[in-house]
TIDO-777638 format. One record per residue (C-alpha): x, y, z; residue in one letter. Coordinates in Angstrom, 3 decimals. Layout:
+----------+----------+----------+------+
:        u :        v :        w : type :
+----------+----------+----------+------+
:        X :        Y :        Z :    a :
...
+----------+----------+----------+------+
END
This chain:
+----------+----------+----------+------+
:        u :        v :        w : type :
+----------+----------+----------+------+
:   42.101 :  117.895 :   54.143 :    x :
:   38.587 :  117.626 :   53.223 :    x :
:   35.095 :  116.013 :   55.268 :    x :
:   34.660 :  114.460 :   51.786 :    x :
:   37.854 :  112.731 :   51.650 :    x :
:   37.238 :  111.724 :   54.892 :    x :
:   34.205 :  110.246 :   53.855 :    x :
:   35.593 :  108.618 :   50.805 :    x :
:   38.381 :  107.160 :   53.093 :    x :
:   36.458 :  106.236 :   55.923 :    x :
:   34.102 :  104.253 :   53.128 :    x :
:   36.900 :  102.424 :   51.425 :    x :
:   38.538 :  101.173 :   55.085 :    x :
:   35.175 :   99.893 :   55.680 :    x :
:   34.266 :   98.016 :   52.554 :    x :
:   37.832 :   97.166 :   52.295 :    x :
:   37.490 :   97.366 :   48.334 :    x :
:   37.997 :  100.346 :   45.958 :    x :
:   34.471 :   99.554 :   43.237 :    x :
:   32.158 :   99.010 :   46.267 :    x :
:   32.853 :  101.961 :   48.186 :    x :
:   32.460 :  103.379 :   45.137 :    x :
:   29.511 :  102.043 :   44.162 :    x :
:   28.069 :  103.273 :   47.767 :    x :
:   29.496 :  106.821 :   47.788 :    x :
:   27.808 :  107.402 :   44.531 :    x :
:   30.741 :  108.417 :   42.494 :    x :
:   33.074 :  106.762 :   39.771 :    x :
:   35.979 :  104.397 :   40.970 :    x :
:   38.864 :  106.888 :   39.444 :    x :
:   37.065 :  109.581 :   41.404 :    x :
:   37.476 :  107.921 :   44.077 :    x :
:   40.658 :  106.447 :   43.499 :    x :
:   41.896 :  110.615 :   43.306 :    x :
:   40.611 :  111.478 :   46.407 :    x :
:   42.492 :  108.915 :   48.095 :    x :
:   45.523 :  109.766 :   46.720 :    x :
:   45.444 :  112.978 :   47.342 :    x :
:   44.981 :  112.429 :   50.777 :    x :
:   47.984 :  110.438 :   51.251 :    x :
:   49.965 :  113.063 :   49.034 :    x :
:   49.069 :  115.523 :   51.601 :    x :
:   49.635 :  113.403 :   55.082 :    x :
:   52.506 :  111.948 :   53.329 :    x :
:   52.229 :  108.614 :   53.801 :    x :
:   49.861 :  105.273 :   52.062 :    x :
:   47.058 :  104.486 :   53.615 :    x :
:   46.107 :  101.484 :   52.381 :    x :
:   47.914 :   98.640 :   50.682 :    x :
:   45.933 :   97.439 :   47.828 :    x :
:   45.839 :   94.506 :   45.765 :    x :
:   43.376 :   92.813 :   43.118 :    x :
:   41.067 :   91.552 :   45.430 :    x :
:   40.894 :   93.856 :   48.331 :    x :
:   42.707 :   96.816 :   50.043 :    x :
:   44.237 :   96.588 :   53.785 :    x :
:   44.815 :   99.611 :   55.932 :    x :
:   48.510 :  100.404 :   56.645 :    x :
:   49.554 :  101.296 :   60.052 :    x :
:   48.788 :  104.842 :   59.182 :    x :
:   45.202 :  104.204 :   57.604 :    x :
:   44.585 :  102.657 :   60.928 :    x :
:   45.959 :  106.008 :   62.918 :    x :
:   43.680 :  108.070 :   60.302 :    x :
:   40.719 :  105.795 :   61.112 :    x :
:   40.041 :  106.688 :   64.113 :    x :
:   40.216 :  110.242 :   64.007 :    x :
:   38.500 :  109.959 :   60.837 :    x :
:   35.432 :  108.858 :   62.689 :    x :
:   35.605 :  111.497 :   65.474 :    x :
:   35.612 :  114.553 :   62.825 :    x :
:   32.943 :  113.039 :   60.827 :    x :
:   30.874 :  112.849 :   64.036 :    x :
:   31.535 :  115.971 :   65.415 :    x :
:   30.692 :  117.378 :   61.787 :    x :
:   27.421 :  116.125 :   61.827 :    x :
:   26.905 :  116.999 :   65.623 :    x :
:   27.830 :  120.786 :   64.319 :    x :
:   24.770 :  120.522 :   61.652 :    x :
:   22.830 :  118.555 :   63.995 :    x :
:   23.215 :  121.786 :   66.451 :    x :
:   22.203 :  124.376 :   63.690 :    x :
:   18.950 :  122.477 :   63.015 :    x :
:   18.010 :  121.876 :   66.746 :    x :
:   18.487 :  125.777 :   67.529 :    x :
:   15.891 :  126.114 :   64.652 :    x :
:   13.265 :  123.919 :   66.859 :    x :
:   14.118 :  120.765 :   63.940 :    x :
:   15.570 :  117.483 :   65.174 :    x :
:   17.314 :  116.190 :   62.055 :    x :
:   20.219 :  115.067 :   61.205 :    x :
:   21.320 :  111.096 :   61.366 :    x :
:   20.961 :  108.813 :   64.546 :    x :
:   23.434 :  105.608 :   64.390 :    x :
:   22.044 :  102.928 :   67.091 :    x :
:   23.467 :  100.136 :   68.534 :    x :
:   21.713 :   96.814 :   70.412 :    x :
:   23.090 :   93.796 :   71.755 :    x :
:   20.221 :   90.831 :   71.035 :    x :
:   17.361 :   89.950 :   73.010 :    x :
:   18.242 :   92.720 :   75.965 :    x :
:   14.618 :   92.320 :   77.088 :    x :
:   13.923 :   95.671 :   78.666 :    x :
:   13.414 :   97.492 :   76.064 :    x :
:   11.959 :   96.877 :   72.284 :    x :
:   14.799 :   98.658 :   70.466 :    x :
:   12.617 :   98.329 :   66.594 :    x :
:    9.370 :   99.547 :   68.019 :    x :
:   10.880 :  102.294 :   70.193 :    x :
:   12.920 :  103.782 :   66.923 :    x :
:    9.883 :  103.473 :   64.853 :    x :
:    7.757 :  105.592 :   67.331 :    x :
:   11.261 :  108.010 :   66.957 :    x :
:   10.676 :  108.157 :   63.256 :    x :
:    7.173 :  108.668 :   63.427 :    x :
:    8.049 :  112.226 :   65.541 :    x :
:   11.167 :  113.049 :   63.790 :    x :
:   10.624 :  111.811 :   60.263 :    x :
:   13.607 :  114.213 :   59.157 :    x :
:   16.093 :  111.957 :   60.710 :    x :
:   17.994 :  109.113 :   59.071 :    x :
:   17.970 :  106.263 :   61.485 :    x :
:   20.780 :  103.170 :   61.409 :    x :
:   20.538 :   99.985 :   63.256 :    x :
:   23.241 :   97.212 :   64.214 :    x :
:   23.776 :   94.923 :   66.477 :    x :
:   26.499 :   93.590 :   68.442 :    x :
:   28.272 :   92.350 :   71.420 :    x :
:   27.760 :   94.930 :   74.274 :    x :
:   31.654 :   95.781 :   75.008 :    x :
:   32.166 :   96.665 :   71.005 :    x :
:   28.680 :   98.737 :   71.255 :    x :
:   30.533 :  101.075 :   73.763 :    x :
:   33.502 :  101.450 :   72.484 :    x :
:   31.601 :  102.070 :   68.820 :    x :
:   30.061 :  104.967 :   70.917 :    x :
:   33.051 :  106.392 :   72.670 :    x :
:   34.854 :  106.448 :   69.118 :    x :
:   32.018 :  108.229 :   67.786 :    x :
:   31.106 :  105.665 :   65.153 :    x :
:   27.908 :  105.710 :   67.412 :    x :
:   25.428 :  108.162 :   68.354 :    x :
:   23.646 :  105.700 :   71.299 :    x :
:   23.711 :  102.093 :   71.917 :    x :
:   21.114 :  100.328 :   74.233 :    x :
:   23.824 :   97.620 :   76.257 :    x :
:   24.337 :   95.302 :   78.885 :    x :
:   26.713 :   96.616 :   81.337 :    x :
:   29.539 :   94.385 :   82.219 :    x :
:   32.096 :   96.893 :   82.761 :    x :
:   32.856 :  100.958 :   83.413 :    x :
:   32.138 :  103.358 :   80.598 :    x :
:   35.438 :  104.775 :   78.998 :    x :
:   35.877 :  108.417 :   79.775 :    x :
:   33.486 :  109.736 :   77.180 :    x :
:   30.963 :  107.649 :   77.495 :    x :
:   27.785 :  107.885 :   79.990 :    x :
:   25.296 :  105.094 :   81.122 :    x :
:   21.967 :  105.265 :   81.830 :    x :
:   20.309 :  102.361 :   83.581 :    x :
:   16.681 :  101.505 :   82.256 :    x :
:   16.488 :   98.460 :   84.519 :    x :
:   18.443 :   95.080 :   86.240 :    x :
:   17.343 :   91.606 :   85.543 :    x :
:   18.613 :   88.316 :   87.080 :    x :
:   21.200 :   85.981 :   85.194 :    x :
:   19.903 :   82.686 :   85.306 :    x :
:   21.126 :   78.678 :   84.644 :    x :
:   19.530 :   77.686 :   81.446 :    x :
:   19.156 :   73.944 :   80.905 :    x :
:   16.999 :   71.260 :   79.684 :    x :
:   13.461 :   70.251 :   81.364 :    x :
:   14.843 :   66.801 :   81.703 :    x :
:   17.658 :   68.060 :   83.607 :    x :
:   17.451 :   67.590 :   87.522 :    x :
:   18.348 :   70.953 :   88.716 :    x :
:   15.269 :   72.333 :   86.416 :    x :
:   12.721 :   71.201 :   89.160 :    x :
:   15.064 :   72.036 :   92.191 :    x :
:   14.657 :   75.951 :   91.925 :    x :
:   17.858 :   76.815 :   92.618 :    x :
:   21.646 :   76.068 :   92.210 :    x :
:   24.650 :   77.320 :   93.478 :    x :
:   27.181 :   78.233 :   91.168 :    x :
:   29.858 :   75.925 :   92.524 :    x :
:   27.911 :   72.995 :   91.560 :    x :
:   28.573 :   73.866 :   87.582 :    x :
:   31.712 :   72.882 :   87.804 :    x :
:   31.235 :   69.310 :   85.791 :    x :
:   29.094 :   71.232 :   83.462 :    x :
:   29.525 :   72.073 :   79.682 :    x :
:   29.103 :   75.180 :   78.424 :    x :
:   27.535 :   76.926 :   75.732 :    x :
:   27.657 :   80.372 :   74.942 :    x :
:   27.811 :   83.983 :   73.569 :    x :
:   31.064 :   85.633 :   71.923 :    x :
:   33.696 :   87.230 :   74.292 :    x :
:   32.056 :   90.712 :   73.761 :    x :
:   28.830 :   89.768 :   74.591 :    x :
:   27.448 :   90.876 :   78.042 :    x :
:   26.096 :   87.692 :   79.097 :    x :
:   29.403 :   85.770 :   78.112 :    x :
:   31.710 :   88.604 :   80.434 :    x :
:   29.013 :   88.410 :   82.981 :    x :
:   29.169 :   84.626 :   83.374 :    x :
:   33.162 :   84.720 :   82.854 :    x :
:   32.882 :   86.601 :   86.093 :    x :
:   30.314 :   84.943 :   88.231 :    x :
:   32.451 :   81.769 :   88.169 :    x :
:   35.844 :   83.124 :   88.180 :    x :
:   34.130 :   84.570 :   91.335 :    x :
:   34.190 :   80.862 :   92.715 :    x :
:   37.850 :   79.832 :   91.142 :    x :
:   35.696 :   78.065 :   87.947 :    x :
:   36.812 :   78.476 :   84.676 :    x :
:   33.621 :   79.222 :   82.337 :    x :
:   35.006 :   77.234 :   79.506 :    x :
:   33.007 :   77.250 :   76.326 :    x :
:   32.894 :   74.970 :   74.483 :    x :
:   30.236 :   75.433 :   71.748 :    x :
:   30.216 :   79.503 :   70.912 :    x :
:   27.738 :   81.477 :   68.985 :    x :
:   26.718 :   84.914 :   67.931 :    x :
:   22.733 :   84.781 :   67.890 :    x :
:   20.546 :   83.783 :   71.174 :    x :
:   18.669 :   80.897 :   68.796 :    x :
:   21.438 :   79.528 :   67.855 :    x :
:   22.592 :   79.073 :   71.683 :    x :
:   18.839 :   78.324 :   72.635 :    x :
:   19.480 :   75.035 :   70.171 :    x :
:   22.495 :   74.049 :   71.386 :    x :
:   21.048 :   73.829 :   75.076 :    x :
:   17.988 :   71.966 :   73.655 :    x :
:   20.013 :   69.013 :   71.916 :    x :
:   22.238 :   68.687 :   75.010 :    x :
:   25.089 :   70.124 :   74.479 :    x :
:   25.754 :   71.756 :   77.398 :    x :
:   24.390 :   74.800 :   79.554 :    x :
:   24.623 :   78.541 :   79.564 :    x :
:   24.191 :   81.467 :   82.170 :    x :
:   21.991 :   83.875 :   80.666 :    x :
:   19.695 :   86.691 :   81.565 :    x :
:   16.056 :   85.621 :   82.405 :    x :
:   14.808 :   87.055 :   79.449 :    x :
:   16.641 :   84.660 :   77.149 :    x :
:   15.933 :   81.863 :   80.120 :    x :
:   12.504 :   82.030 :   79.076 :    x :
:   12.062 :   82.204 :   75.206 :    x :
:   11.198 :   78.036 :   75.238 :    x :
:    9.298 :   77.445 :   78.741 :    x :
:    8.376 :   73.892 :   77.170 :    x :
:   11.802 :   72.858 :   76.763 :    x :
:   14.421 :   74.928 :   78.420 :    x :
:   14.451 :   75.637 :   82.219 :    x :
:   15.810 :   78.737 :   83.379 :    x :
:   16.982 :   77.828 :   87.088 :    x :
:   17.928 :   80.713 :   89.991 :    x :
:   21.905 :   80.935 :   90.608 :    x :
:   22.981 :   81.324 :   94.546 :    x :
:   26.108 :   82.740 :   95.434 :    x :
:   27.621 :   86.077 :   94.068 :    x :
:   26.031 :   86.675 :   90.840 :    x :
:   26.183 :   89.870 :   89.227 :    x :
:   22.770 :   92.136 :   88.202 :    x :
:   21.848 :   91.830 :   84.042 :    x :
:   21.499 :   95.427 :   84.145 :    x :
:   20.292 :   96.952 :   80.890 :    x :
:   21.551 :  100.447 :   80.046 :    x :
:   21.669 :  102.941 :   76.855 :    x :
:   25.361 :  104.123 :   76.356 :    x :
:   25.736 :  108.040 :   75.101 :    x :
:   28.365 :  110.377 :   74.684 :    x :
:   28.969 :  112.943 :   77.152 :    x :
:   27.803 :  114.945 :   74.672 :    x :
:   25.168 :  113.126 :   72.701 :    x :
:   23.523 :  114.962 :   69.267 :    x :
:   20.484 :  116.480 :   69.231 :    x :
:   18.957 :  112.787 :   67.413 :    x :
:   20.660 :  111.262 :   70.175 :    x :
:   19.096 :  113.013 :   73.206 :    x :
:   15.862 :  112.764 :   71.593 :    x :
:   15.766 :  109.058 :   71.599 :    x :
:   17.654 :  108.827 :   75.015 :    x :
:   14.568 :  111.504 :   76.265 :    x :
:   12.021 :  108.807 :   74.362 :    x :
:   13.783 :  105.674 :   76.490 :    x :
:   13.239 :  107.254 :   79.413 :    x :
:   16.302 :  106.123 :   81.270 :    x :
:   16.526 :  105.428 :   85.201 :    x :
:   13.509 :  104.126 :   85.905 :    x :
:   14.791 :  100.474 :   86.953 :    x :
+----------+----------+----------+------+
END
């Protein structure tokens, strides 16, 4: 077995098509299509069930996936290593961000990264904070800049860069935007708007009224913070967000202080135990624990 038929697996699970993955690895589709096969030949067992239109991991693809991931990683890690001991940070550096985290300006920071390590290839996605970490602890990341809502996985370290306050976002024509406060057992007539379940925010306000015996029950669900920012403004219900989001429209949205038990928005940057050269770099760069 092969780091290139890793690759050329790893590609093909991913695009989930034979001529794009193709297409992206640079090489012809029968090429590819070879590789493959001699991979399963050699595990003895099919890896993907294909069709006309698109190709579907078997149970044993999925098995192979995530190992798949892990040797590629610690692959690079190894060259990563060579070049550092050379004084050279090079390499690749795969980073995660959930949206709008507030505390720190993830585009900026990796462009100031690039500027002092211009030999590095530098990916950016973003997600929902839960899926960030595990991304990391699988090794499909090198560092992901979260909102903590839960304990890392063995693996996996967090280091705080600062807390914030969850808030009550609502409408300026809404009552409780002029009374400063509100506990959180008074939302329980309220509508909800808000985040996808792997978003911070969304497990965050899951908990703070489950805390109270309230179900958070959303109604209206997005994946982008404008998205739920609109949904607030035309009155469709509220949401319990960090302050940062709370005050992106000051004319129109009110972000009101929660009483009761409410957990901390803490903002955090997720690396493995063992991060890459890249990776400890940019963590240095963050400068983590200074909340």
């Amino acid at each position: 077995m092969e780091l290139r038929q890793l690759e050329h697996f790893v590609t093909v699970a991913q695009e989930r098509h034979f001529t794009h993955a193709a297409e992206l690895l640079q090489i012809s589709q029968s090429g590819l299509s070879a590789s493959i096969r001699a991979l399963e030949t050699e595990l003895g067992a099919p890896l993907f069930v294909r069709s006309t239109r698109r190709v579907e991991l078997t149970a044993a693809g999925t098995a192979l996936l995530e190992e798949s991931h892990r040797t590629l990683a610690s692959a690079a890690a190894a060259r990563d290593a060579v070049l550092a001991v050379r004084g050279v940070v090079g390499g690749s550096l795969s980073v995660g961000s959930e949206q709008c985290l507030g505390v720190v300006d993830v585009p900026r920071e990796l462009a100031r990264f690039r500027a002092d390590h211009p030999g590095v290839r530098i990916r950016l996605g973003f997600a929902g904070s839960t899926a960030l970490v595990a991304d990391v602890a699988a090794g499909r990341l090198d560092l992901a800049v979260v909102a903590v809502c839960a304990t890392a996985p063995a693996g996996v370290t967090l280091h705080t860069l600062a807390e914030r306050e969850l808030l009550l976002l609502c409408r300026q024509e809404d009552p409780r935007a002029r009374a400063g406060s509100v506990s959180v057992e008074d939302l329980a007539d309220d509508t909800f708007v808000g985040f996808q379940p792997d978003w911070a925010a969304r497990v965050l306000a899951d908990r703070t009224l489950a805390a109270v015996g309230l179900r958070h029950d959303v109604q209206l669900e997005v994946n982008d913070v404008h998205s739920l920012l609109d949904l607030v403004e035309a009155g469709l219900g509220v949401a319990v967000v960090p302050a940062l989001i709370a005050a992106k429209r000051p004319d129109r949205l009110a972000g009101v202080r929660l009483t009761g038990e409410i957990p901390p928005w803490e903002v955090a940057v997720a690396v493995p135990d063992n991060p890459s050269p890249a990776a400890a770099a940019f963590l240095a760069q963050l400068g983590p624990d200074r909340a």
